[in-house]
DSSP file (Angstrom, degrees, kcal/mol; ACC not computed):
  #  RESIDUE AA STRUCTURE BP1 BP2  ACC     N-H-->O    O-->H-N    N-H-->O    O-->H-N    TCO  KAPPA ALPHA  PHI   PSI    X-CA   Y-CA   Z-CA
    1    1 A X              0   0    0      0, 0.0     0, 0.0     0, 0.0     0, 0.0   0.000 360.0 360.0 360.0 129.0  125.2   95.5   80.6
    2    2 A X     >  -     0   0    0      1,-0.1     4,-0.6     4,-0.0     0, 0.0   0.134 360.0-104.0 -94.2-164.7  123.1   95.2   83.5
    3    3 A X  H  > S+     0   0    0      2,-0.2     4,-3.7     3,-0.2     5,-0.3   0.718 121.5  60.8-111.2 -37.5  124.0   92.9   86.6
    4    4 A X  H  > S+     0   0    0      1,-0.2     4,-2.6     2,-0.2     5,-0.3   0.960 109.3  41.2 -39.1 -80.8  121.2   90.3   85.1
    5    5 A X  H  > S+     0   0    0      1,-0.2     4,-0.7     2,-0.2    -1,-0.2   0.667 108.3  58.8 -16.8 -48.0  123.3   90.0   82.0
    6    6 A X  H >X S+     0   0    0     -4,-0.6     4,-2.0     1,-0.2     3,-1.0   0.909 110.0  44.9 -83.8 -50.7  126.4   89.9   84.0
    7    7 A X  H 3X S+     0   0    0     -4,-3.7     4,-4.7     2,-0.2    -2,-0.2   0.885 104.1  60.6 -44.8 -38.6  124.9   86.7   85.8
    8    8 A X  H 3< S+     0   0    0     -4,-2.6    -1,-0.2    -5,-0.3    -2,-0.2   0.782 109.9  48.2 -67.6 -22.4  123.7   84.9   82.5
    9    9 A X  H X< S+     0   0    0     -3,-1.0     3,-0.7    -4,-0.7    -1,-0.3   0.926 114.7  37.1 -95.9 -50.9  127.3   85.1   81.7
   10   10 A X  H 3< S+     0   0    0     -4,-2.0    -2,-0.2     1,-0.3    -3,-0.1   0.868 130.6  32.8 -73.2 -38.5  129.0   83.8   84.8
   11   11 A X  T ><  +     0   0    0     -4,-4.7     3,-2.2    -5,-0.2    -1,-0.3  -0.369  67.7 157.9-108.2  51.1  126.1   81.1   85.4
   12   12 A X  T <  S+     0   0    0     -3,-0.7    -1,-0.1     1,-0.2    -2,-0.1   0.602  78.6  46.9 -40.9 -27.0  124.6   79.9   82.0
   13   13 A X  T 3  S+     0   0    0      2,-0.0     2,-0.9     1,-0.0    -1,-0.2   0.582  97.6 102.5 -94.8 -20.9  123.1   76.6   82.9
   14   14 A X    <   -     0   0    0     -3,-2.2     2,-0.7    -7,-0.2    -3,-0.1  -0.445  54.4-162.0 -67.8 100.7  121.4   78.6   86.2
   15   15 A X        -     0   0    0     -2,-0.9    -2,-0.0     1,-0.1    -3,-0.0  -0.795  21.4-120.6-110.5 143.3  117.9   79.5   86.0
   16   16 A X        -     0   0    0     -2,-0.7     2,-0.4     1,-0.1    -1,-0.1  -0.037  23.0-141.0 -78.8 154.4  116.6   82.0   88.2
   17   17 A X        -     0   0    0      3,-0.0     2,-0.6     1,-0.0    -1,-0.1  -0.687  26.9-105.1-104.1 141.7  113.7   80.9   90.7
   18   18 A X        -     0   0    0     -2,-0.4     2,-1.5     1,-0.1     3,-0.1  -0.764  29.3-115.0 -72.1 133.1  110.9   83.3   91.5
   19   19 A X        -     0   0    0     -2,-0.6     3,-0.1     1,-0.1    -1,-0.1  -0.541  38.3-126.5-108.6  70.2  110.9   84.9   94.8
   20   20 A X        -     0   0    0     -2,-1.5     2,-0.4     1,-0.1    -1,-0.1   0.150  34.5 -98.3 -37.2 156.0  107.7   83.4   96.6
   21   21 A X        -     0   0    0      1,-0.1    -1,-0.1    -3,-0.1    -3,-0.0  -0.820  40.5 -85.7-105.3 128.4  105.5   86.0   97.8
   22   22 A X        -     0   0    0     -2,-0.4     2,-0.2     1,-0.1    -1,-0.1   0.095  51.2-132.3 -59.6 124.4  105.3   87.1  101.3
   23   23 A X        -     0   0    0      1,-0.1    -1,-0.1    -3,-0.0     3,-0.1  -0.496  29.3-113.6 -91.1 148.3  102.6   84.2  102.9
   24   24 A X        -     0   0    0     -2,-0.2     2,-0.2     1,-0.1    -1,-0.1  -0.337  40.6 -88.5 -72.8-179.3   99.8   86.2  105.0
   25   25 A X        -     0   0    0      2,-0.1    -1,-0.1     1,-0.1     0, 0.0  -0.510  31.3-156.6 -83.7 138.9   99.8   85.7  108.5
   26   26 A X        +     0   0    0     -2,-0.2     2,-0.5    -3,-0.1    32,-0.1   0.031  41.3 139.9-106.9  27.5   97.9   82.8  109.9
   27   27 A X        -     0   0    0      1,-0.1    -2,-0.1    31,-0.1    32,-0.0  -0.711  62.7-113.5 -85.9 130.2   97.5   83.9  113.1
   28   28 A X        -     0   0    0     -2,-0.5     2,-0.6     1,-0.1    -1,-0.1  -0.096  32.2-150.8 -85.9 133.3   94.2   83.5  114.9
   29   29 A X        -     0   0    0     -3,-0.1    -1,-0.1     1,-0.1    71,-0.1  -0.940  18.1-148.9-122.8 116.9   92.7   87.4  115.4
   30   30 A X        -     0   0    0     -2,-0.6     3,-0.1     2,-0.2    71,-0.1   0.301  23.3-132.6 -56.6-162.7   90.3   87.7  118.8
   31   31 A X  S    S+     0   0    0      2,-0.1    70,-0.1    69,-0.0    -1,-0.1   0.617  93.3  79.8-118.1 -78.3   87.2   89.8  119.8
   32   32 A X  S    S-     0   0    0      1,-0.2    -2,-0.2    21,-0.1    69,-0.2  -0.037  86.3-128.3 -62.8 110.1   89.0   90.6  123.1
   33   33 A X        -     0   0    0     69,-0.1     2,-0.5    67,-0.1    69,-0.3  -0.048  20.1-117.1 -48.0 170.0   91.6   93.2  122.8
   34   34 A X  E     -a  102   0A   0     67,-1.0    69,-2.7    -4,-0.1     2,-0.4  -0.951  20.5-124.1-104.5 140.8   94.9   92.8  124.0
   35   35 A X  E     -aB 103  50A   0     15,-2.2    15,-1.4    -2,-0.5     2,-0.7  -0.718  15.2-170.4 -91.3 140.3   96.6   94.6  126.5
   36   36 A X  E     +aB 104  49A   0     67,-2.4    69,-2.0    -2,-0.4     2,-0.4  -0.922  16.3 175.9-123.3 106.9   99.6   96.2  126.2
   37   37 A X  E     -aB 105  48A   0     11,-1.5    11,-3.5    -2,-0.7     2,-0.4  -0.945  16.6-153.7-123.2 137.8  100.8   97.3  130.0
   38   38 A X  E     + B   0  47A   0     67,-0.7     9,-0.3    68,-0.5     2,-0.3  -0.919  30.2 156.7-104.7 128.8  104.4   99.1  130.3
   39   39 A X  E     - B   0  46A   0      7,-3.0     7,-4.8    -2,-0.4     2,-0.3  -0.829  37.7-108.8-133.3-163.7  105.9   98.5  133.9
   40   40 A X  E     - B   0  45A   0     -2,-0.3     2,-0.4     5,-0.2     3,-0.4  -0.949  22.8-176.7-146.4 126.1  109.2   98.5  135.4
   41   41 A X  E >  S- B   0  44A   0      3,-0.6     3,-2.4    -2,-0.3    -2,-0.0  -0.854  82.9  -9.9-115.6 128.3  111.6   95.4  136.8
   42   42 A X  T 3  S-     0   0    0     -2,-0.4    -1,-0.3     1,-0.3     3,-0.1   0.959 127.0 -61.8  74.3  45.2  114.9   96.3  138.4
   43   43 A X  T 3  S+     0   0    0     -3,-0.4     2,-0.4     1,-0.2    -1,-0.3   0.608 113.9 116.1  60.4  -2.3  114.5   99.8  137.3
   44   44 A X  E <   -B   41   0A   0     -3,-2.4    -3,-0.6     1,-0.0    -1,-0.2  -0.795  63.9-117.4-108.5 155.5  114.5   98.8  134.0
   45   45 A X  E     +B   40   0A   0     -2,-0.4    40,-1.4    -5,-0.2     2,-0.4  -0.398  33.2 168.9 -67.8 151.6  111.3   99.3  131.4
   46   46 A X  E     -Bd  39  85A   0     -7,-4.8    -7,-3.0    38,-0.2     2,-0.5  -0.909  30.7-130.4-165.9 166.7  109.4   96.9  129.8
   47   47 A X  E     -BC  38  83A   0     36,-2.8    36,-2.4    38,-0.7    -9,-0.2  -0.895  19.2-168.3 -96.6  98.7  106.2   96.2  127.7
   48   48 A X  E     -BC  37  82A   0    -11,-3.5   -11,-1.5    -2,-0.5     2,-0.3  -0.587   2.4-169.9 -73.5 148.1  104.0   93.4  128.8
   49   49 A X  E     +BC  36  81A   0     32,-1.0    32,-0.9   -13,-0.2     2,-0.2  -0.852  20.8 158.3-106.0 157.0  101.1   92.3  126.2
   50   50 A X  E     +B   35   0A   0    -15,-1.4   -15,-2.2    -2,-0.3    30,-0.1  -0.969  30.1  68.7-170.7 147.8   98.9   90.1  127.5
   51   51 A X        +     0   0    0     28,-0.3     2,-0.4     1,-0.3    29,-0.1   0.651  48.6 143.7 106.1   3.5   95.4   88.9  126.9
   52   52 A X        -     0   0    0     27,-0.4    -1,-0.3   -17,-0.1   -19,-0.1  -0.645  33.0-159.8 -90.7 151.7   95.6   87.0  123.7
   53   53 A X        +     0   0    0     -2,-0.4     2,-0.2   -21,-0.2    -1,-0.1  -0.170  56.0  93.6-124.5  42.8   93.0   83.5  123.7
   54   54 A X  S    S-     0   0    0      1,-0.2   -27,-0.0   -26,-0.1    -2,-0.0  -0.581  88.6 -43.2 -92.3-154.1   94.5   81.6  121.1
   55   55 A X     >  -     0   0    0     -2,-0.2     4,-2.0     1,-0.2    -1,-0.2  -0.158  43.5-135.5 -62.9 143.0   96.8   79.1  120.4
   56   56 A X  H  > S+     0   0    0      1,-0.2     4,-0.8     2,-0.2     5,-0.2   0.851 108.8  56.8 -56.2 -24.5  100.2   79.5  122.6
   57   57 A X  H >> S+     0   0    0      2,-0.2     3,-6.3     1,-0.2     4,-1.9   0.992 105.8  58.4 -64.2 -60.2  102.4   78.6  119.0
   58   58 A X  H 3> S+     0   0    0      1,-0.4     4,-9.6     2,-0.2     5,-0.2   0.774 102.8  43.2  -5.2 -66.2  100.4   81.5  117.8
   59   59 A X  H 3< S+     0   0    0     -4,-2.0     4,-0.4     1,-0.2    -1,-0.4   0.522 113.3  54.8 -92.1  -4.2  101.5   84.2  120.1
   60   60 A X  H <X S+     0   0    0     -3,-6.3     4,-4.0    -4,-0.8     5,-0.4   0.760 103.6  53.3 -76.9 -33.5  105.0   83.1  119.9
   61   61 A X  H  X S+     0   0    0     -4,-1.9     4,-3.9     2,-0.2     5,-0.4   0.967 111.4  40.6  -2.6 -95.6  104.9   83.4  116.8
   62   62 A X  H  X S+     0   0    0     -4,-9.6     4,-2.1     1,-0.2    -1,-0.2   0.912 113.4  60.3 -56.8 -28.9  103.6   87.2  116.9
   63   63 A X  H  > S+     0   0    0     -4,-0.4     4,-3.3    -5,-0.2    -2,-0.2   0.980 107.9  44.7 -76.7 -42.7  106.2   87.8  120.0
   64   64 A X  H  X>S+     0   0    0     -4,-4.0     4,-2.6     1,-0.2     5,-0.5   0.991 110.1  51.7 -47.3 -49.7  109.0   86.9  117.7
   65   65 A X  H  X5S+     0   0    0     -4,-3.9     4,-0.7    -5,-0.4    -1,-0.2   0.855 108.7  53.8 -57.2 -35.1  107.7   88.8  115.2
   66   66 A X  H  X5S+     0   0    0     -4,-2.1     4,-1.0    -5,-0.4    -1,-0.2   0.952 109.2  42.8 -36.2 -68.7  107.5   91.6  117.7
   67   67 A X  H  X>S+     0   0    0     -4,-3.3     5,-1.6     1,-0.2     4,-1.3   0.627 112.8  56.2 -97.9  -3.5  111.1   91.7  119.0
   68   68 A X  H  <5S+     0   0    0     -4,-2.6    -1,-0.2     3,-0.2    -2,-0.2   0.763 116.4  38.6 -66.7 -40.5  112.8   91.1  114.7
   69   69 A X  H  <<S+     0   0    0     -4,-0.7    -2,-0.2    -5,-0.5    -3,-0.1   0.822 123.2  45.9 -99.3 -11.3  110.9   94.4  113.5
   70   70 A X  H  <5S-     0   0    0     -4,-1.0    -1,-0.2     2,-0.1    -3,-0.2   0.904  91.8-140.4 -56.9 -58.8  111.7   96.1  117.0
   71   71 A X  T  <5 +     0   0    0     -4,-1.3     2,-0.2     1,-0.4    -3,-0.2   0.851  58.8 128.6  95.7  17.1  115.1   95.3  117.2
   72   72 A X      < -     0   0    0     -5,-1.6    -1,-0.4     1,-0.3    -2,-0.1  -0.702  60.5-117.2 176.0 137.9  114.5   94.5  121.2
   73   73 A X        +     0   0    0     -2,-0.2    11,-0.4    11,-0.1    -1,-0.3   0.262  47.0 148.1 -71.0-156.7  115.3   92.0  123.0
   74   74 A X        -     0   0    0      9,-0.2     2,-0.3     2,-0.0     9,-0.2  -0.802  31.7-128.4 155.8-167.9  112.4   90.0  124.8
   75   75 A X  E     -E   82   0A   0      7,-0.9     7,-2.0    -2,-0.2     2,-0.5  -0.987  17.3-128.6-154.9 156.5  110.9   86.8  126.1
   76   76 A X  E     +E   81   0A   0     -2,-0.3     2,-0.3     5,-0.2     5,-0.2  -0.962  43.1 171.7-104.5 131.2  107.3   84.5  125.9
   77   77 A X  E >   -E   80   0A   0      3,-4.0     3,-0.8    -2,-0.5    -2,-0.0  -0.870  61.8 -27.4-136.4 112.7  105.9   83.7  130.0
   78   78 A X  T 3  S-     0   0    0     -2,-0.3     3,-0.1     1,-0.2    -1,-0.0   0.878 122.9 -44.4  60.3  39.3  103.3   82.5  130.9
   79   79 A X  T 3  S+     0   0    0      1,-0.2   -27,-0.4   -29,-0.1     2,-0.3   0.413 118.5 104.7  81.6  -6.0  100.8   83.5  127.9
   80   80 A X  E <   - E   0  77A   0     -3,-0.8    -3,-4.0   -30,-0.1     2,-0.4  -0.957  68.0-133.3-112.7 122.0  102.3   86.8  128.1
   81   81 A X  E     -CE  49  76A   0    -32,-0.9   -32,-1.0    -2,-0.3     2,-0.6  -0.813  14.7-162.2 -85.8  98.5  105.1   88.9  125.8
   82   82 A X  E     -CE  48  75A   0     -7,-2.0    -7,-0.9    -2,-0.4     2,-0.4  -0.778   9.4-178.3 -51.3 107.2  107.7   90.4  127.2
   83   83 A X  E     -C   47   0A   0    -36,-2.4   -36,-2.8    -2,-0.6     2,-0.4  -0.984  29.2-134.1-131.0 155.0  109.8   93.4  125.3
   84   84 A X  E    S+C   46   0A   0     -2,-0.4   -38,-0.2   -11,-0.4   -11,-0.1  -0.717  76.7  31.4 -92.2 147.0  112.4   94.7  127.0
   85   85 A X  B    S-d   46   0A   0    -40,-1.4     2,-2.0    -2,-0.4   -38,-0.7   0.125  99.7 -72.8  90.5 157.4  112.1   99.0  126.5
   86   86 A X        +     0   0    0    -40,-0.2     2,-0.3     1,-0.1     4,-0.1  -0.619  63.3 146.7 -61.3  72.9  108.8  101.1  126.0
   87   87 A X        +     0   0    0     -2,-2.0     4,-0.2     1,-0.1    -1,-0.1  -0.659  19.4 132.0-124.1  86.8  107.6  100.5  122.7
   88   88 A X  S  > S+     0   0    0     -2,-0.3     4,-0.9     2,-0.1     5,-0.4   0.665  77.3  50.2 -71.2 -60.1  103.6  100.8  123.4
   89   89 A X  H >> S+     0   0    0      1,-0.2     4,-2.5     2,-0.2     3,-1.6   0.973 113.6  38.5 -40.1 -68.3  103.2  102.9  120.7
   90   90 A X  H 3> S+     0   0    0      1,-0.3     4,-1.6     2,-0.2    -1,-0.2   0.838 117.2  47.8 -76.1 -32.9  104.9  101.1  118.0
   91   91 A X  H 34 S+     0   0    0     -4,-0.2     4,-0.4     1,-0.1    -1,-0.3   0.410 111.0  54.6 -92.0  27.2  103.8   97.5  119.0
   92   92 A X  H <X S+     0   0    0     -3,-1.6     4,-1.3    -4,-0.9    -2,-0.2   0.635 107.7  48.2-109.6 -22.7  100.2   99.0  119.3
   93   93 A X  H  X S+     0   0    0     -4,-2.5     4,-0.7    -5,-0.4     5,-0.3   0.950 115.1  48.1 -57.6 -67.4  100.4  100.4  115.5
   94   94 A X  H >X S+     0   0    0     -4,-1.6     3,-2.4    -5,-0.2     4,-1.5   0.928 109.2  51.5 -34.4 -56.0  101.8   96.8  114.4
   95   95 A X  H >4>S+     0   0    0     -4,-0.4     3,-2.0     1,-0.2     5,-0.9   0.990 112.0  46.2 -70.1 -64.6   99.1   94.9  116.2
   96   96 A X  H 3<5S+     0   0    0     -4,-1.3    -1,-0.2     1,-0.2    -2,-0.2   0.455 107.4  60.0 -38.0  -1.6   96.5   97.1  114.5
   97   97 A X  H <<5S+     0   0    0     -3,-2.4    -1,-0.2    -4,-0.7    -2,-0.2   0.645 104.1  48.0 -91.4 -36.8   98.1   96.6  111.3
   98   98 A X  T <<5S-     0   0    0     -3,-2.0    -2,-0.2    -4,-1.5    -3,-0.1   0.109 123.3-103.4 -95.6  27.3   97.7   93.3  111.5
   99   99 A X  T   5S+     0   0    0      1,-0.2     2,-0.5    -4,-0.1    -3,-0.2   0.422  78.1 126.9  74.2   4.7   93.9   93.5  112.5
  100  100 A X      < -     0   0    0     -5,-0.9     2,-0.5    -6,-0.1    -1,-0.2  -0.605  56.3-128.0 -89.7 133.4   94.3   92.7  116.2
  101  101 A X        -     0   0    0     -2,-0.5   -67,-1.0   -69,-0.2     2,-0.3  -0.776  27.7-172.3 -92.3 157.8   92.6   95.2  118.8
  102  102 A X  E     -a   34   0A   0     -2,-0.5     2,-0.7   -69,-0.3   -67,-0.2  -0.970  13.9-152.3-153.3 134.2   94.7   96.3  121.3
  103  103 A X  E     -a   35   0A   0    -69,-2.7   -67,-2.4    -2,-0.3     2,-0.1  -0.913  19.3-131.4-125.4 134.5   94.1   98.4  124.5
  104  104 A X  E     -a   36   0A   0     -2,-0.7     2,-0.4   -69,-0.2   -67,-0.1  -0.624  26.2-161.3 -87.4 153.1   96.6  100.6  126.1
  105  105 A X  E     -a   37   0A   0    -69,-2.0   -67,-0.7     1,-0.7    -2,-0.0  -0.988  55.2  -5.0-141.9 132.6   96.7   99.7  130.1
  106  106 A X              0   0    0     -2,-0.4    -1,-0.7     1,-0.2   -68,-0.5   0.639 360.0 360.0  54.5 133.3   98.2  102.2  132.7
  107  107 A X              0   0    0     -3,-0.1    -1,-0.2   -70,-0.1   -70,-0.0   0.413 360.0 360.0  67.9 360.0  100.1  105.7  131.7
C-alpha cells in the first residue's frame, strides 16, 4: 500500500488538486547587457549588478530571485542589486539561463 492509498483512506471525501506548473518568467529581457561588478564595502565583498532598463518591479523581482537560489543575503538601490559575497560566476550562469546578457566588469 502506497502513501496515495494511505491518504484515500485517512481523507475520503478529499480530492487531490493538480500542482500548477511552474509560470515562465515575465520579466522584460534587454539588448544592453548587464553588469555584474564585484567590489568591496567595509572590507567585506559584494556583487553589484547594474544596468538593467526595465521596469524597477521587474528587477526586484529578479534580485529576489537572486538572493532565494543563492542563499545570500542582499538588497535593491537605486536601480541596482546588491548580493552580499562573490557570486559573479553563479549569478552570471543564472542570468544567462534566463536569456539575459550579462558582462563581467573588473577582475
Amino acid at each position: 500500500m502506497d502513501i496515495q492509498d494511505q491518504l484515500k483512506k485517512l481523507f475520503p471525501e478529499h480530492t487531490p488538486e493538480e500542482t500548477p506548473e511552474a509560470e515562465p518568467s515575465n520579466i522584460w529581457l534587454q539588448d544592453d547587457p548587464i553588469l555584474c561588478k564585484y567590489e568591496k564595502r567595509k572590507g567585506k565583498p559584494i556583487t553589484i549588478l547594474e544596468g538593467y532598463n526595465g521596469a524597477s518591479e521587474d528587477f526586484k523581482i529578479l534580485a529576489k530571485e537572486l538572493k532565494t537560489t543563492l542563499s545570500v543575503g542582499g538588497s535593491f538601490k537605486d536601480d541596482k542589486i546588491i548580493i552580499q559575497g562573490d557570486y559573479r560566476d553563479k549569478i552570471m550562469k543564472l542570468l544567462k539561463e534566463k536569456g539575459f546578457n550579462v558582462k563581467r566588469v573588473g577582475g
